[in-house]
C-alpha positions as CSV (number, residue, x, y, z in Angstrom):
1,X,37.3,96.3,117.0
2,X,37.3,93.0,115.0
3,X,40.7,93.9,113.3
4,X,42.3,95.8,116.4
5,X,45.6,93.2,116.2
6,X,46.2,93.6,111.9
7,X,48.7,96.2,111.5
8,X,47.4,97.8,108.8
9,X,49.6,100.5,106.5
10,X,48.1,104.5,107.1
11,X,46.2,106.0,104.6
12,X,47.0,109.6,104.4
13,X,46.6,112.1,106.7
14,X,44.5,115.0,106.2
15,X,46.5,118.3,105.1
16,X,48.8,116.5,103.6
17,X,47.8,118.7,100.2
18,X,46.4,122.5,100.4
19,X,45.0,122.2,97.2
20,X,41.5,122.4,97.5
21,X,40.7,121.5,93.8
22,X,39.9,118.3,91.6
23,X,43.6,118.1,90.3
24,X,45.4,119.3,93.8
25,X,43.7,116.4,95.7
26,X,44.3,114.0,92.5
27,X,48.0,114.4,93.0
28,X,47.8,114.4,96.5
29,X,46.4,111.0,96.6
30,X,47.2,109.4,93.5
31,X,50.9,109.1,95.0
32,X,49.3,107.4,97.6
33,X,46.5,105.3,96.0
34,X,48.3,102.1,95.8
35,X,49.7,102.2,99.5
36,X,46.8,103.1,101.4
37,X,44.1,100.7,99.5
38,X,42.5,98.5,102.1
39,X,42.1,95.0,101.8
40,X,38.6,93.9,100.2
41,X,36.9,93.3,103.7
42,X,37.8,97.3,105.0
43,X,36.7,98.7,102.0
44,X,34.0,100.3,103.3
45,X,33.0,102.8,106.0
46,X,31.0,101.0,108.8
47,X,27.3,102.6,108.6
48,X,27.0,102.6,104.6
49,X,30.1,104.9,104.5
50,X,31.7,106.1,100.9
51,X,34.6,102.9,99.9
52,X,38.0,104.2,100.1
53,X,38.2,102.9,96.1
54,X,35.5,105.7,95.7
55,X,37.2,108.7,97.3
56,X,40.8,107.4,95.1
57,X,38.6,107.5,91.7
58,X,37.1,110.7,92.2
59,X,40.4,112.4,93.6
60,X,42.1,110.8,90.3
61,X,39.6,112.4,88.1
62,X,38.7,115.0,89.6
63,X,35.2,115.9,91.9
64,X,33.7,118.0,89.0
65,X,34.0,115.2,86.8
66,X,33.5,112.3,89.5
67,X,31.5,113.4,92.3
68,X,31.6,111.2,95.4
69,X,29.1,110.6,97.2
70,X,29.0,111.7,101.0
71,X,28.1,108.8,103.6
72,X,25.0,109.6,105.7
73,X,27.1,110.3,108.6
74,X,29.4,112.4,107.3
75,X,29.8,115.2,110.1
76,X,30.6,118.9,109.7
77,X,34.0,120.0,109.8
78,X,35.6,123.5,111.2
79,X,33.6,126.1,108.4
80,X,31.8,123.8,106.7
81,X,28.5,122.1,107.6
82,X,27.7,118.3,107.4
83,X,26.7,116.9,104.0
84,X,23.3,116.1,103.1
85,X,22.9,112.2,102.5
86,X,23.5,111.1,99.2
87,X,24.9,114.7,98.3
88,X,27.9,114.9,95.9
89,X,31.0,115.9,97.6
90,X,33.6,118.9,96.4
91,X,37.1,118.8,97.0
92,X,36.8,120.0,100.4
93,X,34.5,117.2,102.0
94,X,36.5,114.7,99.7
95,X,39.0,115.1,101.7
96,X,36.8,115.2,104.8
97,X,35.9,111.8,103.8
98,X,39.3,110.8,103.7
99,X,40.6,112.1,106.3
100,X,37.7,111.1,108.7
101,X,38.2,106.9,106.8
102,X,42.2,107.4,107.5
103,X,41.0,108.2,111.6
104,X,38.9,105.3,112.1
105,X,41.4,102.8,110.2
106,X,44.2,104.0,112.3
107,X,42.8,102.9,115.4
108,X,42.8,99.5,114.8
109,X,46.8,99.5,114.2
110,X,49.7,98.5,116.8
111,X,52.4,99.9,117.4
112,X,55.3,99.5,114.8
113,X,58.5,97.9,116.1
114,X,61.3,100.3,116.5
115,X,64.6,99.4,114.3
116,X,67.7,97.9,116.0
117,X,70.3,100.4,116.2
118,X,73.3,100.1,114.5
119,X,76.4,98.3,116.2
120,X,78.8,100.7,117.1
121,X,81.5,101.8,114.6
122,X,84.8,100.0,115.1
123,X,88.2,101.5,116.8
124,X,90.8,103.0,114.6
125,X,93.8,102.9,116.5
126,X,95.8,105.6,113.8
127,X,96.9,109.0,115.1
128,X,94.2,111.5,114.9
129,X,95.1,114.3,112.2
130,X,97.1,117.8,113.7
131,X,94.3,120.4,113.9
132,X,95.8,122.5,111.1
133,X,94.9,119.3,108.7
134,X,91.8,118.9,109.7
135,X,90.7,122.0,109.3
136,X,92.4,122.3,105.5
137,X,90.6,119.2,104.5
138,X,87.4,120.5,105.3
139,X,88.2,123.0,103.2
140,X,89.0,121.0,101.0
141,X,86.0,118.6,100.4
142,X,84.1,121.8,101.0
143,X,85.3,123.3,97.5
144,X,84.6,120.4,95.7
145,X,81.1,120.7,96.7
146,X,80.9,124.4,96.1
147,X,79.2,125.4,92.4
148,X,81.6,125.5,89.5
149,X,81.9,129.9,89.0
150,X,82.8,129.3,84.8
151,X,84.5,131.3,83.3
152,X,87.9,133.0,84.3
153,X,89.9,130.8,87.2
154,X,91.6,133.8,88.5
155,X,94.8,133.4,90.8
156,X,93.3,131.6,93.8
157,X,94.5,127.7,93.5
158,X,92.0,124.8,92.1
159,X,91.8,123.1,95.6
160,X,89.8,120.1,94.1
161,X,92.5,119.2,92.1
162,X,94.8,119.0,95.3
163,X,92.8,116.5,97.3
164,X,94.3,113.3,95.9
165,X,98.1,114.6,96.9
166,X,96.4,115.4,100.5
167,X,94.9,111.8,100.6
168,X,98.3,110.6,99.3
169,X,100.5,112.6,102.1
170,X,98.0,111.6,105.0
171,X,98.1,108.6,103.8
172,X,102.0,108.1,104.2
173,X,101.8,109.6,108.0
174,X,99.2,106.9,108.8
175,X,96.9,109.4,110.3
176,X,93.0,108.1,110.4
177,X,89.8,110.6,109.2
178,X,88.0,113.1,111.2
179,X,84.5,111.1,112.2
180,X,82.7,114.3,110.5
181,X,84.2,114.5,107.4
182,X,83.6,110.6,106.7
183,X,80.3,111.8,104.7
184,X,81.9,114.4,102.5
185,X,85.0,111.9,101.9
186,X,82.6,108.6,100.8
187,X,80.7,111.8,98.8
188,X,83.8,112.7,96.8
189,X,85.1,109.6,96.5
190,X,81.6,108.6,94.9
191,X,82.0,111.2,92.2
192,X,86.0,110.5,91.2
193,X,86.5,106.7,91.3
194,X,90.0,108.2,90.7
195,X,89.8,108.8,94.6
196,X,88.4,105.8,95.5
197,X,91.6,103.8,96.4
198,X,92.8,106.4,99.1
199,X,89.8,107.4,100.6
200,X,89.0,103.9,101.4
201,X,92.4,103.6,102.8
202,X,92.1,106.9,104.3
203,X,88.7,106.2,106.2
204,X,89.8,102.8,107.9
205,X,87.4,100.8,109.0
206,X,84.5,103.4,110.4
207,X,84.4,104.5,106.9
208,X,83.5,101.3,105.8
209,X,81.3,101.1,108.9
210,X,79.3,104.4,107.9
211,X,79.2,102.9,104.4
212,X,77.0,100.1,105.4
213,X,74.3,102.5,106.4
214,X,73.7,104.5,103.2
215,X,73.1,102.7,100.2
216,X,74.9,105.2,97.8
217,X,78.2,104.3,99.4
218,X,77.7,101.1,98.7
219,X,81.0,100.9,96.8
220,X,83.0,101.3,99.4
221,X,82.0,97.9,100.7
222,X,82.6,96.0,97.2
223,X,85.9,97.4,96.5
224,X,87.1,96.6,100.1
225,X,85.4,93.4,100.8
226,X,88.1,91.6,99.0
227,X,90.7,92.8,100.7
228,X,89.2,93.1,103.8
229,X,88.3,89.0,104.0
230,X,92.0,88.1,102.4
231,X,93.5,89.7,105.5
232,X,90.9,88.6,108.3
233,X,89.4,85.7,107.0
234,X,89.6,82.3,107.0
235,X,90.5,80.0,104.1
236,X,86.4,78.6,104.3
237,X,85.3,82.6,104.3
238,X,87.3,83.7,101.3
239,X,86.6,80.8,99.4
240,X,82.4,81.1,100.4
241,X,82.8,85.0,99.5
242,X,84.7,84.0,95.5
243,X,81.7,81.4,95.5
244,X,78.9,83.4,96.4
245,X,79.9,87.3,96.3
246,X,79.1,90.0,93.6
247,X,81.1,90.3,90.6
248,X,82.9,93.6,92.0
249,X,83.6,91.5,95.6
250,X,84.9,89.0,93.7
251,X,87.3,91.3,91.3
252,X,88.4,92.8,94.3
253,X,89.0,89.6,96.2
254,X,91.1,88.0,93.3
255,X,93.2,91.2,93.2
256,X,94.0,91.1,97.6
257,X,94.5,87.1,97.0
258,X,97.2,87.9,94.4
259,X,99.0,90.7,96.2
260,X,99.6,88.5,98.9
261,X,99.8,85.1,97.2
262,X,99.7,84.6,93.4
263,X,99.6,80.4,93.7
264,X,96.4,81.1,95.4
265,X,94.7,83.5,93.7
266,X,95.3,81.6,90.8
267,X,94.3,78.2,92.0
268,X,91.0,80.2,93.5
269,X,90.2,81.3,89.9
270,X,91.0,77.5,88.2
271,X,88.7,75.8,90.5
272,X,85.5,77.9,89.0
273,X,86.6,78.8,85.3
274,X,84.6,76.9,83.5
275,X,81.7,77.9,84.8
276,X,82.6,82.0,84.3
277,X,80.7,84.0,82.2
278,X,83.2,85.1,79.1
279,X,83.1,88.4,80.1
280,X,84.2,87.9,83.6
281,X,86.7,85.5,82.3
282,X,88.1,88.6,80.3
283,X,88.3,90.7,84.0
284,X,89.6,87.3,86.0
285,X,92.3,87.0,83.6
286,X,93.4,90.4,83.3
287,X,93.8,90.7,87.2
288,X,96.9,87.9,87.0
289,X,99.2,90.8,85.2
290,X,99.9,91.4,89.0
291,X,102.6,88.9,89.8
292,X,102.7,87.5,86.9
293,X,105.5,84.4,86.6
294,X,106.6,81.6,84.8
295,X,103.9,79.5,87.0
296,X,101.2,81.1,85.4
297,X,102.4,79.5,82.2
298,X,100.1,76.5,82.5
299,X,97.3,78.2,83.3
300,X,97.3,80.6,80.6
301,X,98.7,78.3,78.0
302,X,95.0,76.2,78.8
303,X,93.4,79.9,78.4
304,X,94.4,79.8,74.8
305,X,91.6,77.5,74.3
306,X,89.5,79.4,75.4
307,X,85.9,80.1,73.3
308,X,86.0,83.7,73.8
309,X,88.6,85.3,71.7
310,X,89.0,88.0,73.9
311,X,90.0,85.5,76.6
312,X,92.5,83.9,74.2
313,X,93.9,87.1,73.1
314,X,94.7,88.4,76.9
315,X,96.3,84.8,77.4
316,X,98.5,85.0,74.4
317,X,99.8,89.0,75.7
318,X,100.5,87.7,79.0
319,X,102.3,84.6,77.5
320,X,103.9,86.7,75.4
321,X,105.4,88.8,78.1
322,X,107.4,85.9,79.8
323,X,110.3,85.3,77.4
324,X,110.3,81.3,78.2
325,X,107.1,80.6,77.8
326,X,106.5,78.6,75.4
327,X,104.5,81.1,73.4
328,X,107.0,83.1,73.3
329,X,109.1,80.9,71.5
330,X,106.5,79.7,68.6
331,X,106.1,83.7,68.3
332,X,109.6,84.3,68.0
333,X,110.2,81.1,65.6
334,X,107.3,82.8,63.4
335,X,108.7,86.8,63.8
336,X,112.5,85.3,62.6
337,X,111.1,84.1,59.4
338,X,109.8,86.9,58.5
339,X,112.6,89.7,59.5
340,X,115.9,88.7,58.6
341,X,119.9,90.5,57.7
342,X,120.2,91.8,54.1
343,X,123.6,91.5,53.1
344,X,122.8,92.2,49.6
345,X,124.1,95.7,49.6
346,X,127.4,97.3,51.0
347,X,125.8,97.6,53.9
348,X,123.8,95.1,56.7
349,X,120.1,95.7,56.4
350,X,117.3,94.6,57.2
351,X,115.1,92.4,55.2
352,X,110.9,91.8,55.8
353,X,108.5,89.1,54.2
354,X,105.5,89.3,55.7
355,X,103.1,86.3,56.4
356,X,101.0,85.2,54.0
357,X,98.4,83.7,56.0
358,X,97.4,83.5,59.5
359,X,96.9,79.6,60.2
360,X,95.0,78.4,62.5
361,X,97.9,78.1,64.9
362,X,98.9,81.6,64.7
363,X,95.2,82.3,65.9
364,X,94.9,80.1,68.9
365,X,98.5,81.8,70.0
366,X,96.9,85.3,69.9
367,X,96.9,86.5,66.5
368,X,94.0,88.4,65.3
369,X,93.6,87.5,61.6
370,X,91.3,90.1,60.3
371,X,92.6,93.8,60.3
372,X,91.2,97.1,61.5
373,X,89.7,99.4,58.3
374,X,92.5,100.7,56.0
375,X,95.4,98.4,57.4
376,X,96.4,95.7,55.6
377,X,96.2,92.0,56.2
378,X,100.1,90.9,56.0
379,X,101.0,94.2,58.0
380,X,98.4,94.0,60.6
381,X,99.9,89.6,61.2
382,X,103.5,91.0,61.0
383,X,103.4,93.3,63.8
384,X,101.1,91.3,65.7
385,X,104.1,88.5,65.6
386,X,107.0,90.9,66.0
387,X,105.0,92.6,69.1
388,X,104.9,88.8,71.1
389,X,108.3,87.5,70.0
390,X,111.1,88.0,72.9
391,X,113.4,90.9,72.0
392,X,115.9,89.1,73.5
393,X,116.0,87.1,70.0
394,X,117.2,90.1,67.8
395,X,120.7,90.6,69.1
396,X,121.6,86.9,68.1
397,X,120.2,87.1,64.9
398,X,121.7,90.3,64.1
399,X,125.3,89.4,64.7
400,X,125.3,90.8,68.4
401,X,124.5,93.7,67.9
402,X,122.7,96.0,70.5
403,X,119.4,97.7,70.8
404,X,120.2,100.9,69.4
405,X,122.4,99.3,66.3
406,X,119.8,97.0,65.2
407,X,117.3,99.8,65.5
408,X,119.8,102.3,63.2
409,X,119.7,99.7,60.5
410,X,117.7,100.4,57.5
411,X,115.1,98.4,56.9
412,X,114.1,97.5,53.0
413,X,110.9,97.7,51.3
414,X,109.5,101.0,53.7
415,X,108.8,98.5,56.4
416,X,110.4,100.5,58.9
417,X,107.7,102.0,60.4
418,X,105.6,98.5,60.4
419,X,108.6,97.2,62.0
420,X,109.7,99.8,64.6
421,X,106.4,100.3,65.9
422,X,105.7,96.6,66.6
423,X,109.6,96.6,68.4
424,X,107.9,99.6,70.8
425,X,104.8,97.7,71.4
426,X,107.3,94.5,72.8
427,X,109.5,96.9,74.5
428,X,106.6,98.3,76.0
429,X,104.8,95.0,77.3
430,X,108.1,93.0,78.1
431,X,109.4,96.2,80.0
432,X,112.6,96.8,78.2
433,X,114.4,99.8,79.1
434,X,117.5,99.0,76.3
435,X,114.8,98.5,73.5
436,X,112.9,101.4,74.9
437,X,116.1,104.1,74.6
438,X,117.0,102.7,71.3
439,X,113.6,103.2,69.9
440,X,113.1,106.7,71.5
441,X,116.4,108.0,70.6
442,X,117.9,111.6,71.3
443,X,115.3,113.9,72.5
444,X,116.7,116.6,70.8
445,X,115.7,114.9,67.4
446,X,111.9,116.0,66.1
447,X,109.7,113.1,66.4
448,X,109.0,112.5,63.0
449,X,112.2,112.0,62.4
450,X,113.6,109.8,65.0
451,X,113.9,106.0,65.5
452,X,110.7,104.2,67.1
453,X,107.2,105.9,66.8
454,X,106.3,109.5,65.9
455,X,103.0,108.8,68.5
456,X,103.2,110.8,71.8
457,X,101.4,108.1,73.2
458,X,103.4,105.2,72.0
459,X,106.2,107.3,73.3
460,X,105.2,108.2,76.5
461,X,104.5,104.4,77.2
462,X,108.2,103.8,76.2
463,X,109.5,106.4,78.6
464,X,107.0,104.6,81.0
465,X,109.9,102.0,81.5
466,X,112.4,104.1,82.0
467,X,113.8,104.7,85.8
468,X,113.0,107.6,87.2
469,X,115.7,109.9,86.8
470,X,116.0,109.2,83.2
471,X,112.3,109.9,82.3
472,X,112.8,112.9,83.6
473,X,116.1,114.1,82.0
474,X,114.6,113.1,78.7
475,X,111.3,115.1,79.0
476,X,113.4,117.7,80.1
477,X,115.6,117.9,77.0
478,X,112.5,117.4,74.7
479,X,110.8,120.4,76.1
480,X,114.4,122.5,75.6
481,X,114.7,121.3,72.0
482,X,110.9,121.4,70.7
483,X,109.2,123.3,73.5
484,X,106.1,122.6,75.1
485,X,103.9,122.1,72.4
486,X,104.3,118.5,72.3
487,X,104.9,117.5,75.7
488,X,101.9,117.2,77.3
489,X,101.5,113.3,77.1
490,X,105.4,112.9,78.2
491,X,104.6,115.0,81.3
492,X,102.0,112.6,82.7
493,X,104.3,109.8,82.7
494,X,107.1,111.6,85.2
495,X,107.4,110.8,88.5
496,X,106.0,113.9,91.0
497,X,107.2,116.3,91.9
498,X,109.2,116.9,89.0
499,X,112.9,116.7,89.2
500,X,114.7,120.2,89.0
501,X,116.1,120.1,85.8
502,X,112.8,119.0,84.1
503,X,110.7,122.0,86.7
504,X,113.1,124.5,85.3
505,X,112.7,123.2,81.3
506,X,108.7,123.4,81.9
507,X,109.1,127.1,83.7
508,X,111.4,128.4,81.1
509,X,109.4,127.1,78.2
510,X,105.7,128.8,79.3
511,X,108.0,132.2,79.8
512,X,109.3,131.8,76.9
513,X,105.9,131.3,75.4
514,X,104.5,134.7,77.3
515,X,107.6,136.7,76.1
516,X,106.7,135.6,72.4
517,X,103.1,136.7,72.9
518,X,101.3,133.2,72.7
519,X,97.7,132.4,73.2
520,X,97.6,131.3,77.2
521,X,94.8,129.2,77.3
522,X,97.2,126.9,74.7
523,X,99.1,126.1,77.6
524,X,96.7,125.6,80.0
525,X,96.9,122.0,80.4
526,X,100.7,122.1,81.2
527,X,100.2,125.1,83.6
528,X,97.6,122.7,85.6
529,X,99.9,119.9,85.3
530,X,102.5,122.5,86.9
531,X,100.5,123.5,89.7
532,X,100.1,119.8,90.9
533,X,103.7,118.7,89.7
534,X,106.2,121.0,90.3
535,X,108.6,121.1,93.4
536,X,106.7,123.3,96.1
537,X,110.5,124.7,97.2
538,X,110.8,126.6,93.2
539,X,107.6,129.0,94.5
540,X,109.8,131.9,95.7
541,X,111.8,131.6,92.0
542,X,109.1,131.6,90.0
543,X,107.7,135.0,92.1
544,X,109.3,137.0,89.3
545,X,107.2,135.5,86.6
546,X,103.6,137.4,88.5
547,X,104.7,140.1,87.0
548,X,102.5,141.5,83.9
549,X,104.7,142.6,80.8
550,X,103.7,144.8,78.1
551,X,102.3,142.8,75.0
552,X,104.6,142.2,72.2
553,X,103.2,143.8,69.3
554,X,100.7,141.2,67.3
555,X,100.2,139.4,70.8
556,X,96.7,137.8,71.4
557,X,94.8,140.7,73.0
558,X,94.8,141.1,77.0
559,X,97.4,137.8,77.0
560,X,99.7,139.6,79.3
561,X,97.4,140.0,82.2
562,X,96.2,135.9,81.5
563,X,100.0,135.3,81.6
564,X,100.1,136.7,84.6
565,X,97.2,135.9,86.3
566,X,98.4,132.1,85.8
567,X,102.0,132.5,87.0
568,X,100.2,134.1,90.3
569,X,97.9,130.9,90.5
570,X,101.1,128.4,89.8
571,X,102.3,130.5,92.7
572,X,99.8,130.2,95.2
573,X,99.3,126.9,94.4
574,X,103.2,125.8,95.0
575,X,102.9,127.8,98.5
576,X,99.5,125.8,99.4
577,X,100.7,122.8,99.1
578,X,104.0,123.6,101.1
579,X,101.6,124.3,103.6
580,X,99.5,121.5,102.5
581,X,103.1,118.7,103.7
582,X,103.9,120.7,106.8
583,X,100.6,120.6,108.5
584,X,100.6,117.1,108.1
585,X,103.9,117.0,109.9
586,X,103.7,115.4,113.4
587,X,105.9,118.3,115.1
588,X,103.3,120.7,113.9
589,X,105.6,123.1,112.0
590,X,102.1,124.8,111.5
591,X,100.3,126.8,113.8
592,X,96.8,126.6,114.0
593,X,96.3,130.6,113.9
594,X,98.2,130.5,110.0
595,X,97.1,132.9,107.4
596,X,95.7,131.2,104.7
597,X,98.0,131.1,101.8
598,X,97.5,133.8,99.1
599,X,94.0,133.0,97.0
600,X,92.5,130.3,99.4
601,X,90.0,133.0,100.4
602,X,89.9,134.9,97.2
603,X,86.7,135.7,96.7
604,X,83.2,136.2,98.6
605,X,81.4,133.8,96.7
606,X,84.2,130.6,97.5
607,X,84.2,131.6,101.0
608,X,79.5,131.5,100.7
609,X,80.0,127.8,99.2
610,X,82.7,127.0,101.3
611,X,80.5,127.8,104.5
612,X,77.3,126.3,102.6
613,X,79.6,122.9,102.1
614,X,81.2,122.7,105.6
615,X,77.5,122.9,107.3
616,X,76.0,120.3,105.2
617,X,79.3,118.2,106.0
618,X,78.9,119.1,110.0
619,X,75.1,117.6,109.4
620,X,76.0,114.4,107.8
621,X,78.6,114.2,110.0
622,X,76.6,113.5,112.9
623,X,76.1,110.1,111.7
624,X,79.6,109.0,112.7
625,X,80.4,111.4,115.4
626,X,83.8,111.3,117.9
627,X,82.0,109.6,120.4
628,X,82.8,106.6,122.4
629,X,80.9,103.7,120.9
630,X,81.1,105.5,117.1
631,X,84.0,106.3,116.9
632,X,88.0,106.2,118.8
């Protein structure tokens, strides 16, 4: 043939749609019409055949409404006898037609070159996970992917909420991935970014490899690209990737340069500033909080130039939160002006004149002039200067006094509040832990009472700067005092797993709520935060609490068996993930034959979706198999 070294794209194959009918074949080619056109000079069939544009227009409309004409060679297929010349065509020798044009163009085209296949995946030298672990993070990933039931949780444990302490203890032991659960983990880790972090560190470098070959895990590959170059590449290579890369590569690029050297992610970011969008100036800046020193000074301090006030006003916070910076100093030269000692009375106070104005010097520092709805202008610029002034200031100008006695101090003119909040907010960003126990006082006093903030969350980031220990003992002694109500917020901040004494305060407080007949679902935010945060070792204490009681009379119908029903979840929970740490430990303290822990396997249905999961998983795993070349 004249055309016999083209390669030519198909046109469709015959059977390709059973519908025998005007609109079945319009469907069935219309999705094709565009891809299997031929060019202008193969339009036709040789002999005076019917154009291939012909048999498209009459499948698109239909044959009752477009009949196409049959070529005068047309020959009889299977059941059907050969068209008359010049007779209209039905669906069924329409797609004769088609299928007899689609034969003849298809032997004029050459072979199609097969695709490289991939390079092989690349070693992970880690320990492979104990048997035990592997097989309870299949199960895992395979209950995240299992249909949501609704409804009632019952007592078997959420084991989707467990996966990120599983990441975290694998993690620790340095232990690589299974090969075949690589598609399940980039899957999850696709739906929670929350999980993103460990199962990127979790899946090593095959995970990254496996990630290159389906586009829907291309995320993988711009939030590890940064990190990935800063420790293997060259000087030239990360400078070419911060040149040339996406914005997310670049983000996470500046963020590896800065964990390992701050003079160099921040002469990286200097050398193309000017040229950033504002936006991405905003996201640049924000990534120097990591590190951040009095070198950055100069830097910023230009930042406050800046034509995006957004920029400025992220300059002027970080500024603000190294006490010798400049900054800091006109701040605190502004804030002393306006809050001074009244010793007016028989007692020290404290005395406030808020700003009149916000100059145009209190604006390039950081200061937003014009208020949010329903605060007020000379407010709104005190607290703003208060926030970015040094609280190292305030002892000197309040005779020496400490934290906690300047805090006590009235304050005249019911600026207290103004004032006490913008002193958390400093505390807060200059990380404070004096300032922050003055402000948050005794937890045993109600909140709207206290020194500081009545705002949980204002709170909570106060306790944020707190060590350890001390968060702790504090949360615990506001759940003894006001119960359990108004804790939620303070919980998150703790370190896991809770300490005893704050486990214990959280355990007592929800009995205490089941003896007094409270609604259960009100507490079921702390009772999940429970099941992920208390000590695994207070399981076989808390075995009493399964129990169901007898209702206290006005309790909320059928509470007690809820009550219980939870307490047996917390339970099982606990137990799991004590099984959870030991299979993970190198001497195997596990053996493989265990019996799952009470609730795993609690109900038909799990166990269908779990099965369902885990054989999609051992599909897509075949793309990375434990094979040499794929995978050590």
């Amino acid at each position: 043939m004249p055309d016999a070294t083209r390669t030519a794209p198909s046109a469709p194959t015959p059977g390709t749609n059973d519908t025998a009918t005007g609109v079945g074949v319009g469907v069935g080619v219309e999705s094709r019409a565009d891809v299997f056109a031929p060019p202008a000079a193969e339009s036709g069939l040789p002999t005076g055949g019917v154009p291939w544009e012909e048999l498209v227009t009459a499948a698109l409309l239909g044959t009752d409404r477009r009949p196409s004409r049959s070529g005068p060679s047309a020959p009889a297929t299977s059941g059907h006898p050969a068209s008359a010349p010049g007779a209209s065509a039905g669906p069924t020798a329409l797609l004769d037609a088609a299928a007899l044009h689609t034969v003849r163009r298809r032997a004029a085209l050459l072979p199609a070159v097969g695709a490289a296949p991939p390079v092989p995946a690349p070693a992970d030298p880690r320990p492979p996970l104990p048997p035990a672990a592997r097989r309870r993070l299949a199960q895992l990933l395979a209950d995240r992917s299992a249909p949501s039931a609704g409804g009632r949780r019952g007592s078997a444990p959420d084991l989707t909420e467990l996966i990120p302490q599983w990441l975290a203890l694998a993690g620790e032991r340095g232990y690589r991935a299974p090969a075949e659960q690589l598609p399940a983990l980039l899957d999850a880790a696709r739906a929670r970014t929350d999980l993103r972090p460990r199962v990127l560190s979790f899946a090593g470098p095959r995970g990254l490899w496996l990630a290159a070959l389906n586009p829907d895990w291309r995320f993988a590959l711009r939030a590890s690209t940064g990190a990935h170059r800063t420790a293997t590449g060259s000087p030239g290579e990360i400078r070419r990737l911060w040149e040339e890369g996406l914005f997310a590569e670049r983000v996470a690029l500046l963020g590896a340069v800065r964990a390992q050297d701050p003079a160099a992610a921040r002469e990286l970011l200097a050398q193309t500033w000017s040229a950033e969008r504002a936006e991405d100036r905003l996201m640049f800046l924000d990534s120097l909080r990591a590190g951040l020193g009095e070198a950055d000074e100069p830097f910023l301090e230009e930042a406050l130039s800046d034509r995006s006030r957004n920029v400025r006003s992220t300059a002027a916070e970080l500024l603000s939160a190294l006490p010798g910076s400049a900054l800091a100093r006109r701040m605190a030269s502004r804030a002393m002006t306006c809050v001074n000692p009244d010793r007016t009375g028989d007692a020290l106070a404290i005395a406030v004149e808020a700003p009149h104005e916000c100059d145009a010097d209190m604006q390039r520092d950081g200061v937003t002039p014009v208020p949010p709805s329903g605060r007020g202008e000379r407010s709104w610029w005190l607290g703003q200067l208060v926030e970015a002034a040094p609280l190292s200031v305030w002892p000197e100008r309040f005779g020496g006094r400490s934290a906690r006695e300047i805090v006590a101090l009235p304050v005249a003119d019911g600026w207290e509040a103004e004032l006490h909040a913008a002193w958390c907010r400093a505390a807060v960003r200059q990380r404070d832990p004096a300032w922050a126990r003055a402000l948050l006082g005794a937890p045993s006093i109600p909140p709207a009472s206290g020194p500081g903030t009545a705002s949980l969350a204002e709170r909570s980031q106060l306790l944020a700067t707190l060590p350890t220990a001390e968060r702790a003992d504090w949360v615990a002694g506001f759940i003894a005092a006001h119960g359990l109500s108004e804790a939620f917020q303070l919980l998150g901040v703790c370190a896991l797993p809770w300490a005893g004494p704050l486990g214990r305060a959280v355990v007592d407080a929800l009995d205490i709520a089941r003896d007094a007949g409270s609604y259960p679902w009100s507490f079921s935010g702390v009772m999940g935060l429970a099941e992920r945060c208390l000590d695994p070792a207070e399981a076989d204490r808390l075995e009493v609490l399964t129990a169901t009681q007898d209702e206290p009379e006005g309790a909320s119908p059928g509470a007690g068996g809820y009550w219980s029903e939870a307490f047996r979840r917390l339970v099982s929970t606990l137990r799991l993930r004590a099984a959870m740490a030991a299979e993970l430990t190198p001497d195997g303290t596990t053996p493989d034959d265990a019996t799952p822990e009470p609730g795993t396997e609690a109900s038909p249905e799990g166990r269908t979706a779990a099965s369902g999961a885990a054989t999609s998983g051992r599909d897509q795993g075949a793309a990375a198999p434990d094979a040499p070349g794929t995978a050590a």
